[in-house]
C-alpha positions in Angstrom: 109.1 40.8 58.4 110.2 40.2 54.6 110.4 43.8 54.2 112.2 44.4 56.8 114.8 41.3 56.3 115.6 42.6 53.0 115.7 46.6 53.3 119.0 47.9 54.7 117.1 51.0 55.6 113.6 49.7 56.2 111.0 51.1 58.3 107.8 49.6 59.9 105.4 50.9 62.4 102.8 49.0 64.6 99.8 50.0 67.2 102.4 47.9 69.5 105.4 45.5 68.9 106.5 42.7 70.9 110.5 42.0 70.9 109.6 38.1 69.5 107.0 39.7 66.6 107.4 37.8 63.6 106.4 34.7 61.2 105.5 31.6 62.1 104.6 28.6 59.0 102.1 26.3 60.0 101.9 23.0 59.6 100.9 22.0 55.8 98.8 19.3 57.2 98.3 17.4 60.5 98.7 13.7 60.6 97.2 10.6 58.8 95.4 8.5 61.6 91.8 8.4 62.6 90.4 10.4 65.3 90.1 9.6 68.9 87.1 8.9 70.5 88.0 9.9 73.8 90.8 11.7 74.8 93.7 10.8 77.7 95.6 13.8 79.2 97.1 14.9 82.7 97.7 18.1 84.3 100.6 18.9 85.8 101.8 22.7 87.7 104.4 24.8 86.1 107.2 25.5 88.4 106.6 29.1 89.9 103.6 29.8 88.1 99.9 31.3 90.2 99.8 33.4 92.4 98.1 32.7 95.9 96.2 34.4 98.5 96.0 33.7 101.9 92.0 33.6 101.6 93.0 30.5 99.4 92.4 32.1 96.2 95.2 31.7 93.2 95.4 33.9 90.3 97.0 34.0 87.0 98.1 30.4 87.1 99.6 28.6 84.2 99.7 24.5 83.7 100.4 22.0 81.3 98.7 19.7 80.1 100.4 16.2 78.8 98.9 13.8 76.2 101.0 10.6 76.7 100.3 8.8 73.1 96.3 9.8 73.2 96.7 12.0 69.6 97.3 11.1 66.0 100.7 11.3 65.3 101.3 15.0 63.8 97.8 16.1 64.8 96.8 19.4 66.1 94.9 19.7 69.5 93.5 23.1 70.9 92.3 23.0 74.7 89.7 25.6 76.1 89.8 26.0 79.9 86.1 27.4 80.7 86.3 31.1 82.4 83.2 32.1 84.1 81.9 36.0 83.3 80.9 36.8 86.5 78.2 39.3 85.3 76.2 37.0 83.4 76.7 33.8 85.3 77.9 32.0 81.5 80.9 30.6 81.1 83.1 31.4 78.2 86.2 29.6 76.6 89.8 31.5 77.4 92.0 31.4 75.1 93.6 28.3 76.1 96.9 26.9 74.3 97.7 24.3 71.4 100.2 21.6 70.8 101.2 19.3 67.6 101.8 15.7 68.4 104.8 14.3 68.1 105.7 11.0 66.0 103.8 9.3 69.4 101.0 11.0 69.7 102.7 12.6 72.7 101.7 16.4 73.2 102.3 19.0 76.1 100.8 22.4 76.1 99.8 25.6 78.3 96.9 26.9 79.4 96.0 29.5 81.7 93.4 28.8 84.6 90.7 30.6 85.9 91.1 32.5 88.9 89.4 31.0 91.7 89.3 28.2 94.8 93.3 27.3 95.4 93.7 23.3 94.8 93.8 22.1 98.8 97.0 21.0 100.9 95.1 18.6 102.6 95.5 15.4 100.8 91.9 14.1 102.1 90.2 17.5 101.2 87.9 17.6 98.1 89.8 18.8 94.8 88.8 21.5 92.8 87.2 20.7 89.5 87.7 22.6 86.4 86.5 22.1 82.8 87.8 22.7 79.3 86.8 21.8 75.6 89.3 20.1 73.0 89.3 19.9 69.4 91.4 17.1 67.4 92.5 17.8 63.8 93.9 15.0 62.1 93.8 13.5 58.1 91.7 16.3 56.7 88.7 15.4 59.6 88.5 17.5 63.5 86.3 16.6 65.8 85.3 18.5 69.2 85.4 17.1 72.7 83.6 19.2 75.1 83.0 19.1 79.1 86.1 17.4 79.3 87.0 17.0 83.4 90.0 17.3 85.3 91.4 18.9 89.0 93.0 21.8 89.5 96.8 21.1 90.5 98.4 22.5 93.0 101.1 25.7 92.7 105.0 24.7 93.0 107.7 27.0 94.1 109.9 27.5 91.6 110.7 30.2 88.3 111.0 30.0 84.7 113.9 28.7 83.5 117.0 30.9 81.9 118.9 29.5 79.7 122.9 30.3 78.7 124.2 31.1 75.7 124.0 28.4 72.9 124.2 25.3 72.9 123.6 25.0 76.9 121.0 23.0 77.8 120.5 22.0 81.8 121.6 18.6 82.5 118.5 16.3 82.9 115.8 18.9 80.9 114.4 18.5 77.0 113.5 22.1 75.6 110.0 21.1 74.3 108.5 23.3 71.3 105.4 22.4 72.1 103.4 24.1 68.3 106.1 22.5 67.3 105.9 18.4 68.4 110.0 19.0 68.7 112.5 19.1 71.1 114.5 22.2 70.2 117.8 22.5 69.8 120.0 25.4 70.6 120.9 28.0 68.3 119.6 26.5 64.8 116.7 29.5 64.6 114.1 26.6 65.3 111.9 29.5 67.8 109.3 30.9 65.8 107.1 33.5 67.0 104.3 33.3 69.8 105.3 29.7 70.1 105.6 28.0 73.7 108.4 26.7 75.0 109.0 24.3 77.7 111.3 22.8 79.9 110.5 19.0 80.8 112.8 17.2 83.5 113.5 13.6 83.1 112.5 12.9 86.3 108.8 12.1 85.8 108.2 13.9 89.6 110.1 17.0 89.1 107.6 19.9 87.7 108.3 21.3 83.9 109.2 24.8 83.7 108.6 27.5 81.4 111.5 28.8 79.8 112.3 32.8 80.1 111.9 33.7 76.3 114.3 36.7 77.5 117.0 34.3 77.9 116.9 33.2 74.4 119.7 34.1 72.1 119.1 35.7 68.3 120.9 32.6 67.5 118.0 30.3 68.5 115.1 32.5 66.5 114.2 31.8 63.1 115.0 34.3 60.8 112.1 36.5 60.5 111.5 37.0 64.0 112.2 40.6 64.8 115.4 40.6 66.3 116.8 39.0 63.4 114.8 40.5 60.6 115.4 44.1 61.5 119.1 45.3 61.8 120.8 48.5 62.0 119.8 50.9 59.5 116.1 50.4 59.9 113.7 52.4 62.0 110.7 50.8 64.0 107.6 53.0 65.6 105.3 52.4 67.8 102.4 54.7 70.0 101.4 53.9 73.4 97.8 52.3 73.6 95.1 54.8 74.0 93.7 52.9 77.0 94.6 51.3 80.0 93.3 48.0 79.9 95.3 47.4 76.4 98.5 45.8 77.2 101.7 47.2 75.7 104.2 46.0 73.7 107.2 44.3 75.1 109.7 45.7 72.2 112.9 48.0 74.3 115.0 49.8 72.6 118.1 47.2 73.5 115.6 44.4 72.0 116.5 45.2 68.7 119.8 46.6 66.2 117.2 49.0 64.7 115.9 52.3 66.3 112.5 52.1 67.4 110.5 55.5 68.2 108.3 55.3 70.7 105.2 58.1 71.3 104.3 58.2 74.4 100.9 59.4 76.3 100.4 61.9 78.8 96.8 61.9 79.5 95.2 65.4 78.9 99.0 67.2 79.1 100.3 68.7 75.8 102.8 66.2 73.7 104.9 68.4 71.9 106.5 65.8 69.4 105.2 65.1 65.9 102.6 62.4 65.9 101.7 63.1 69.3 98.1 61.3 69.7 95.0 63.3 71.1 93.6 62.0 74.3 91.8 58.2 73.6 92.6 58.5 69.7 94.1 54.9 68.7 97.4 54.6 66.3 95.9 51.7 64.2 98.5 51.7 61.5 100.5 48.8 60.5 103.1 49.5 57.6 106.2 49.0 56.4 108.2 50.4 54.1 111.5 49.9 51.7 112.4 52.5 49.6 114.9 51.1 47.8 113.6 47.8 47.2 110.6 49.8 45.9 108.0 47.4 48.1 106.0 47.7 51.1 102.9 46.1 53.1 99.6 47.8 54.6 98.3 45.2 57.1 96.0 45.7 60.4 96.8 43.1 63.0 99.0 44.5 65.8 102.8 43.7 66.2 102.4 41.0 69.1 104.1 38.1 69.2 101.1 35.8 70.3 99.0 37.2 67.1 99.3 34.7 64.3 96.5 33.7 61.4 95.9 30.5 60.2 92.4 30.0 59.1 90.0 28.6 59.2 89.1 30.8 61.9 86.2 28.3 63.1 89.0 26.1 63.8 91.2 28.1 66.2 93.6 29.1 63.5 95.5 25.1 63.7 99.2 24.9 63.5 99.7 28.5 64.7 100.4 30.0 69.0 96.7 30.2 70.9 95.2 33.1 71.3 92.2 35.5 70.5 91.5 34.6 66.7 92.0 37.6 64.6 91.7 38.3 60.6 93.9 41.1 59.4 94.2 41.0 55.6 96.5 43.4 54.3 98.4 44.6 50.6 101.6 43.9 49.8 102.7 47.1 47.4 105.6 46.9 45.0 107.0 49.7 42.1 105.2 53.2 41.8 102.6 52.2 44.4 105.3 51.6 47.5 106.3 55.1 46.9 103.0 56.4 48.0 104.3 55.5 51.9 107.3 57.4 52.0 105.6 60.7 52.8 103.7 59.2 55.7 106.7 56.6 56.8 108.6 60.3 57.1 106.0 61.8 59.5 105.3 59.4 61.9 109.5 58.7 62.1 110.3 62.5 62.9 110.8 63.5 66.1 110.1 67.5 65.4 110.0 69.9 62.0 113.9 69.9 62.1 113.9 66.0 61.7 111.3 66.0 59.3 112.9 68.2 57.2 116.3 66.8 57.4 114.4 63.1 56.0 112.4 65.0 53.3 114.4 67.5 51.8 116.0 65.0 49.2 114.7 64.2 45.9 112.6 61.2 45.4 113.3 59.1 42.3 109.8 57.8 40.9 110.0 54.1 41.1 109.3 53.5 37.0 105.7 51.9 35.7 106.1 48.3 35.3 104.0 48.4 32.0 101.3 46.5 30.7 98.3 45.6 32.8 98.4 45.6 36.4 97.1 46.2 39.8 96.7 50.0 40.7 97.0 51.1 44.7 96.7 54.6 46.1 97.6 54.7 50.0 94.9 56.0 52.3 95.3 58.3 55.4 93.1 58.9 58.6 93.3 60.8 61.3 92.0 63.8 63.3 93.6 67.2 63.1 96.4 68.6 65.3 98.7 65.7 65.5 100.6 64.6 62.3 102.6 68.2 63.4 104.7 69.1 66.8 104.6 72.6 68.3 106.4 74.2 66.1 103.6 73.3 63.0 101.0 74.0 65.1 102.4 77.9 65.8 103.2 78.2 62.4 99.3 77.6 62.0 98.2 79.9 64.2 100.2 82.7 62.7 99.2 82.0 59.5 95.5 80.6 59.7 95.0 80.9 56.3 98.0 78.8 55.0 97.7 77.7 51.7 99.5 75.1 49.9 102.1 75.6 46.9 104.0 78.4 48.4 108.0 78.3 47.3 110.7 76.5 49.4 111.8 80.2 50.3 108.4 81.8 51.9 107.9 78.3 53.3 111.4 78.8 55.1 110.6 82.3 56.2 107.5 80.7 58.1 108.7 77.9 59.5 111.7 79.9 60.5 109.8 82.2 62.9 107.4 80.3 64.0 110.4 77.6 65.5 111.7 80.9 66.9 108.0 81.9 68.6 108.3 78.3 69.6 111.9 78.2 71.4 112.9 81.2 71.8 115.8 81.1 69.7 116.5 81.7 66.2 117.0 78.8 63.6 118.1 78.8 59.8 117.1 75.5 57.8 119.9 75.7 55.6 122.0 74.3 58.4 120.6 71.2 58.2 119.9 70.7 54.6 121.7 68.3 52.8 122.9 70.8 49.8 124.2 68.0 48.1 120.7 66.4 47.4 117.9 69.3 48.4 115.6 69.3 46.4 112.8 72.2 47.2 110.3 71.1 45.1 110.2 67.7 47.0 110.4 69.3 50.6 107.8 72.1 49.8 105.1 69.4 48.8 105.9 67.2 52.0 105.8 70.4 54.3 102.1 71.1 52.5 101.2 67.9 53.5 101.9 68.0 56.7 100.7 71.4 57.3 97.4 70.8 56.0 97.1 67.0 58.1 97.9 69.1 61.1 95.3 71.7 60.5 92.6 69.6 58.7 93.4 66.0 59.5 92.3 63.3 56.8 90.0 61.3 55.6 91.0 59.7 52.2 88.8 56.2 53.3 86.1 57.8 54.0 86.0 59.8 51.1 87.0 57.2 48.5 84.4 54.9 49.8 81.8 57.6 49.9 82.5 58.5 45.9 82.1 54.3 45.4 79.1 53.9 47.2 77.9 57.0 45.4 78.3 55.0 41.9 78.0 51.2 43.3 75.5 49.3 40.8 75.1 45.8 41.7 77.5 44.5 45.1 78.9 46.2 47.9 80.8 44.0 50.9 81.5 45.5 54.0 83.7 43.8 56.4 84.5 45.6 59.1 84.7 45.4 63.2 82.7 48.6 63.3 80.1 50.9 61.7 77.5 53.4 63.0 74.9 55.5 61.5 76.8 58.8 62.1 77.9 61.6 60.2 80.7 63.6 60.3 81.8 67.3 59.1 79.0 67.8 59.1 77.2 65.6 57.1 79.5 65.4 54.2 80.7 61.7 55.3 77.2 59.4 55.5 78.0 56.2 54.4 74.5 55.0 55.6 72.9 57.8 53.9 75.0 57.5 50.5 73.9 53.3 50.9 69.8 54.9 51.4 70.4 57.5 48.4 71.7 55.0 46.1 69.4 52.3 46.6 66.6 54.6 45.3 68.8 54.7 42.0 69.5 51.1 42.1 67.2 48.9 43.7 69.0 46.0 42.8 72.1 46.9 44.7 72.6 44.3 47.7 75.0 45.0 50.6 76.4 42.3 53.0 77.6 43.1 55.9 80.6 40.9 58.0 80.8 42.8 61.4 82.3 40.4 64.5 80.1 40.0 67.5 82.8 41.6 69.5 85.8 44.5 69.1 89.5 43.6 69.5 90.5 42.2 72.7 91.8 44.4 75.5 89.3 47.0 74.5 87.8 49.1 77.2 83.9 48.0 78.0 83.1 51.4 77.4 84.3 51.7 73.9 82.7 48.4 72.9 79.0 49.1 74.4 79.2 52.4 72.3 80.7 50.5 69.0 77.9 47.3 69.3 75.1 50.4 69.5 76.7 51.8 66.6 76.2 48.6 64.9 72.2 48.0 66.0 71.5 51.5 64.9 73.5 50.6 61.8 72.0 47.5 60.6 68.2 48.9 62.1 68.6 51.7 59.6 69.6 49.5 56.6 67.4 47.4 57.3 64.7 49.9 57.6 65.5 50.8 54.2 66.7 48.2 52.4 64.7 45.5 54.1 65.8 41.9 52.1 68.4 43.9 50.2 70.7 43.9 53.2 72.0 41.1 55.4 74.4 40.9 58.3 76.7 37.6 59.6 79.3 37.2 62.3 82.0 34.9 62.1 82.7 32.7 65.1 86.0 31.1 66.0 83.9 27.8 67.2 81.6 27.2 69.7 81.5 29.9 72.5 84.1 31.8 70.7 83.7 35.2 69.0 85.8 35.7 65.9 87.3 39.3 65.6 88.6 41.5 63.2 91.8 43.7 63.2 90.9 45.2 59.5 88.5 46.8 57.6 88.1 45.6 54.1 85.5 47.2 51.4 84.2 45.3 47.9 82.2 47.7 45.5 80.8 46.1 42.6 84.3 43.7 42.7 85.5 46.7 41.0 87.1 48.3 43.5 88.7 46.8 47.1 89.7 48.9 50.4 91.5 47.6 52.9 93.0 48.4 55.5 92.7 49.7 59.4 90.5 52.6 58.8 87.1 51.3 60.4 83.4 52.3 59.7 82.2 54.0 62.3 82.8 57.8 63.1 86.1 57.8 65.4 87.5 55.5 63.0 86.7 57.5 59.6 87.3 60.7 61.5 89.3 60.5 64.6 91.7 57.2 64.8 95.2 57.4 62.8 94.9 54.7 60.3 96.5 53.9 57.2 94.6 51.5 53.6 95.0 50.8 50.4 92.5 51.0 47.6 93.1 48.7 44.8 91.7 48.5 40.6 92.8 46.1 38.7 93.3 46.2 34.9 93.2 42.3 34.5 89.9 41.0 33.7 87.4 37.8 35.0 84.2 37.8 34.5 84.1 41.0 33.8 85.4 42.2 36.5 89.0 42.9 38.1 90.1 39.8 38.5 92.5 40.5 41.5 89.3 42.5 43.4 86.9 39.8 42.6 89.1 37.1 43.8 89.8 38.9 47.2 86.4 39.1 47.5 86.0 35.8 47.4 88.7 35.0 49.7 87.5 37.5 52.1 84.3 35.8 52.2 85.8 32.1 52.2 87.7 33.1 55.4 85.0 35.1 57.2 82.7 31.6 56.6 85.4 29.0 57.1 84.4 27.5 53.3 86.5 26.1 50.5 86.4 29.1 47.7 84.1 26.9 45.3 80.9 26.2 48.6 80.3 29.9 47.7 77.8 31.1 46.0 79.3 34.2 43.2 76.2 35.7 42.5 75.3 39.2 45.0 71.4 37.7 45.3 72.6 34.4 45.6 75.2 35.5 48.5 72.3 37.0 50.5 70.0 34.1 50.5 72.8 31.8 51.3 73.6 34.2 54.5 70.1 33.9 54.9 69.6 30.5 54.9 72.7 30.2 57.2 72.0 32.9 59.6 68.2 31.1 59.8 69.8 27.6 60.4 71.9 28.9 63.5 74.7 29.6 62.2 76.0 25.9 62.0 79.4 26.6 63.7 80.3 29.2 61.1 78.2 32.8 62.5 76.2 33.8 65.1 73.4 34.7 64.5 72.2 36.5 67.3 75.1 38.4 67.6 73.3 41.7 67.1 69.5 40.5 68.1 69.7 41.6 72.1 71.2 43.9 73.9 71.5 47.5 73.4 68.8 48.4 76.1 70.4 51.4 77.4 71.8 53.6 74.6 74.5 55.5 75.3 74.3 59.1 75.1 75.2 61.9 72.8 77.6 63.2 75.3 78.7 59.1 75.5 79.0 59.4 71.7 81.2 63.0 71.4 83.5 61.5 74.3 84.0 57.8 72.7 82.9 57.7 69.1 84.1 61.5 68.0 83.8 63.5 65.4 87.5 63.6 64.2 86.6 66.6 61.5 87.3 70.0 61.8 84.6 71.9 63.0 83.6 68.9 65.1 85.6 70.4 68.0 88.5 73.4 68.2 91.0 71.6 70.6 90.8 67.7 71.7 93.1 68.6 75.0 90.4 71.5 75.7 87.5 69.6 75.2 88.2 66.5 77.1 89.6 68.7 79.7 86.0 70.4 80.4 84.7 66.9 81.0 82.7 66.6 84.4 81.7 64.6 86.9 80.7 60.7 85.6 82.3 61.7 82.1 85.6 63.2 83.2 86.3 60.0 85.7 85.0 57.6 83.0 87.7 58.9 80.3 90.5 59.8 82.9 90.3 56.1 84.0 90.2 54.5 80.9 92.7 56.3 78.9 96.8 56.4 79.6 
């Protein structure tokens, strides 16, 4: 959002983007009482919220839940409602929602129920009962109250309330922030992102309301929420999610001044625009970009408005919205190493050749080196071949198979030139929409090769680069990731696992943690995550197999009953060199999945080390463990045997350590693996649309249902 608010021609793309993405500033501490040691709350229904069946069933229902003076005054409370997974009989903590308390310990916030039994209408009928966990944070201390008790309350007609324009506010109704403890007050940008918002009636019988978030003027959103940080001149793009069961993003076009491009899916039909994505492959990159501040970011946590971090993760990230707990670290990049997104900024923006050559035909002005010593960055690209081009690259391709970079502007313009005409139909001359003024050929030849050559090859820079690190690694190596396998790819020249194996006869000493979450992101399809946790048992068996005490594995939690989850992939070698980014370790997402990192060296010096890759490390570790920096241990050995010991003590509220001990019974198989883990390399198919289309039987309806 920074980058955004302050370029006048910024551009940022997302996997998705909600219309109320943005920033939200936690509180910088909660309260100064003491604990409760029980805790007093109601449950009321929300105006117009479940839907019920006439086999007295209600779904999708919404309440709130009222504290009445029960809390520390400016303490954080997160509620649990308890789900039941209806395949393994366990219940499991939903997401819930989160409040701060007011100046009276006074509280309201929404959860969503489990589906199930309708509350009765018969007043001498038994009630439903339903369960939840809390957790207090007050003064430094939290404390957890579980199997707390309470009836399910009955639905109320009714609607979300829409508000006028600023500074209406219903006669009779407080707008309650309820992350913030606050009544809000009409268009003084109080409405941060993800947050809840309710209407309360005065009249103590009358149901509270949730207020239609559509209805809400720019006026009443802070600053860097979307709508507000992004204006005319900037550019925001998006991708349809590979899969079904992943919800969109809410983001129109009328939702914001800027110009948001949009790439749709069409199942196994041909996508003739640039940046079309293959069938099932995932856009994971989140960027933005300002040219002429000379900054930009390279994060991993999608654009929705309900994502926010605020660790530690092991307490339900306090002070920010409720939801699935995510870590997404990302790079902020500034001078010489911003300019390294332009040429991929330009690719995904482009509609078609034309477009892309109109944006790319001017010079680019080298931002200048800042001097002295500094952090170095070089921006990493993923993704399978055939997509970064539209049509017209791809029949430029196949009339000139052999292409080969560093050709002149002018035989560059005599290709593209005829194969738009193949293409269309009709003849085109590029000088028509060159900007004569500012062309600069050198500039537009070099951005036309690297296009050409993603469309026909693909890339794999992460993979690479981290294969060469691994390749020289002497001592450390810190993989945090929410996937890995023991695959190869094309063919054979990426092995990760094998380069780990080959280097540890070299190096015995070298030790390699390993932070992998028990589950994917959420919304995933099941398929895709029983292939991903096989990759990971087959991953850590074969480490282990070879490495034995050299390696060790943890998963962070988001307390009890609550699997932690990771948006990023982030890679220590040595603390010498970092990667991050959302280019993840297993095949699809080395190979096959668009993805955009950073790696980082740094010329500044601790320990002997680079001091900014040896303090993300530890960061990276802190958060993953929930720990203050100095409770971790700084030697490799040391870090092991600490895992060790933690992963042996079960977990104490900070891993799970049996995230990876069951399971895996049935592996899935190699035709499983083409269809759902691919081989995004050349060679590894000819044609993605051709080979999912010869899926049959089991295989073809499994894909065709999961994907859009």
């Amino acid at each position: 959002m920074t980058t955004l608010d302050a370029a006048a021609n910024g551009i940022a793309m997302a996997p998705v983007i909600d219309r109320l993405w943005g920033q939200t500033n936690p509180p910088a501490d909660f309260g100064t009482d003491d604990l409760p040691d029980t805790l007093d709350f109601s449950v009321r229904a929300l105006a117009g919220e479940g839907q019920a069946s006439a086999g007295g069933s209600v779904a999708e229902q919404r309440v709130a839940v009222h504290f009445e003076g029960s809390l520390p005054p400016g303490g954080w409370v997160r509620l649990w409602t308890h789900g039941l997974d209806t395949q393994s009989g366990r219940r499991f903590r939903q997401h819930g929602g989160a409040a701060l308390a007011d100046a009276n310990g006074d509280a309201w916030l929404v959860v969503t129920l489990p589906d199930g039994a309708a509350a009765p209408t018969d007043p001498d009928a038994d009630p439903v009962p339903l369960s939840c966990d809390a957790l207090v944070i007050a003064d430094g201390q939290s404390r957890y109250y579980p199997e707390l008790r309470f009836d399910r309350p009955a639905t109320i007609d009714g609607s979300q309330l829409s508000l006028a324009a600023p500074p209406d506010i219903p006669a009779g109704i407080t707008l309650w922030l309820c992350e913030q403890g606050a009544a809000m007050n009409r268009g003084t940008g109080q409405y941060a992102s993800g947050q809840t918002l309710l209407a309360i009636p005065d009249d103590a019988n009358a149901a509270p309301q949730r207020v239609d978030l559509a209805s809400l003027d720019a006026s009443d959103l802070a600053a860097n929420t979307l709508p507000n940080a992004a204006s005319a001149g900037d550019t925001l793009v998006v991708t349809e999610p590979a899969f079904g069961q992943t919800p969109d993003g809410d983001l129109e076009a009328a939702d914001s001044a800027a110009t948001l491009v949009k790439r749709e899916r069409n199942g196994l039909s041909e996508v003739a625009t640039m940046g079309r994505p293959a069938p099932s492959q995932e856009r994971r990159e989140l960027a933005a970009y300002d040219a002429e501040g000379a900054s930009g970011v390279i994060g991993a946590t999608p654009g929705r408005a309900a994502y926010h971090e605020s660790p530690p993760m092991q307490l339900g990230h306090p002070g920010v919205p409720a939801a699935a707990e995510i870590h997404g670290p990302g790079a902020a990049l500034a001078g010489p190493a911003a300019d390294a997104l332009r040429q991929p900024m330009a690719e995904r923006r482009a509609d078609n050749l034309l477009d892309f050559v109109t944006q790319t035909s001017a010079p680019l002005t080298a931002t200048p080196d800042p001097g002295g010593t500094t952090t170095w960055a070089a921006v990493l690209e993923t993704g399978t071949y055939g997509v970064a081009g539209d049509a017209a690259i791809r029949a430029l391709l196949a009339n000139n198979p052999g292409f080969q970079p560093g050709q002149s502007w002018l035989n560059l313009k005599s290709q593209i030139e005829a194969a738009v005409q193949n293409q269309t139909g009709q003849p085109v001359d590029l000088d028509t929409i060159i900007d004569t003024n500012t062309f600069d050929d050198d500039a537009l030849a070099a951005a036309l090769d690297r296009i050409i050559l993603n469309t026909r090859d693909g890339s794999a820079h992460f993979a690479t680069a981290l294969q060469a690190a691994i390749e020289r690694a002497e001592d450390f190596l810190y993989l945090e990731t929410p996937a890995i396998d023991a695959l190869t790819a094309n063919p054979g020249s990426i092995d990760l696992l094998g380069a780990i194996q080959a280097r540890w006869t070299e190096r015995p000493e070298l030790r390699v943690l390993l932070c992998v979450p028990e589950k994917y992101l959420p919304d995933q399809t099941a398929k895709l995550e029983d292939v991903r946790s096989a990759g990971v048992r087959a991953a850590l068996s074969a480490l282990r197999t070879a490495g034995s005490d050299r390696v060790q594995l943890f998963s962070p939690v988001a307390g009890p009953g609550r699997p932690g989850y990771l948006a990023s992939t982030s890679v220590i070698v040595d603390d010498a060199l970092m990667l991050t980014g959302s280019t993840h370790l297993w095949r699809r997402g080395l190979t096959f999945d668009s993805s955009l990192a950073v790696g980082l060296f740094d010329e500044n010096v601790a320990v002997g080390r680079p001091a900014a890759v040896r303090a993300a490390r530890q960061q990276l570790l802190a958060n993953a463990l929930g720990l203050p920096l100095n409770f971790l241990p700084d030697d490799p050995e040391d870090c092991l045997d600490a895992i060790t010991q933690l992963n042996a003590s079960g977990g104490l509220g900070r891993v799970d350590p049996g995230a990876y001990l069951t399971g895996g019974d049935n592996a899935p198989s190699s035709t499983d693996m083409d269809i759902w883990n691919p081989n995004g390399r050349p060679n590894g198919t000819s044609d993605w649309l051709t080979f999912f289309a010869a899926l049959t039987g089991d295989a073809s309806t499994e894909l065709n249902n999961a994907i859009r």
